[in-house]
Phi, psi and omega in degrees: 000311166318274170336304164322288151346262174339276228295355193262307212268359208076005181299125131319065187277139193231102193249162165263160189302297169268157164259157200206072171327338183276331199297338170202097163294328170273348163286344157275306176311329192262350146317304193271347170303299179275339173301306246259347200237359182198046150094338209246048157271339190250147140355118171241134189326299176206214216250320163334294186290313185315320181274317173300308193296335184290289158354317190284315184310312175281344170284271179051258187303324161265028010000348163266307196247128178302139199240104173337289182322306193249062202357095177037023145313176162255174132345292179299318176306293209314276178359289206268338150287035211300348172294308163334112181253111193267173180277130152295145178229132205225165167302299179279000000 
């Protein structure tokens, strides 16, 4: 249904073979960010809201909400901060 959907619409969909959440990990944590942290788990009414709230999210996210990864900063600090060198964190 989905797959219809793109193809009706003009869409690209870019799937992994298998699905494998670690295959691309940061897209899911920011998948699972915006559902479960802004809202966009249920249907949103029309393409109007949709776009106000992803506008909202993202300032939010770069500017509001603090990030483990970038020792409770935002984005935006990290950013305007660039001599600070924060810790990496890998898989391997």
């Amino acid at each position: 249904e989905f797959t219809e959907f793109a193809e009706k619409n003009g869409l690209l969909l870019s799937t992994t073979q298998q699905y494998d959440p670690y295959e691309n990990a940061v897209a899911e944590r920011i998948n699972g960010i915006l559902k479960y942290e802004f809202g966009f788990k249920r249907t949103l009414p029309n393409l109007v809201t949709a776009q106000k709230m992803i506008k909202q999210a993202v300032n939010i996210y770069n500017q509001q909400r603090r990030h483990c990864s970038l020792e409770m900063q935002t984005p935006e600090f990290a950013h305007q901060n660039q001599k600070h060198i924060y810790k990496k964190y890998s898989l391997n």
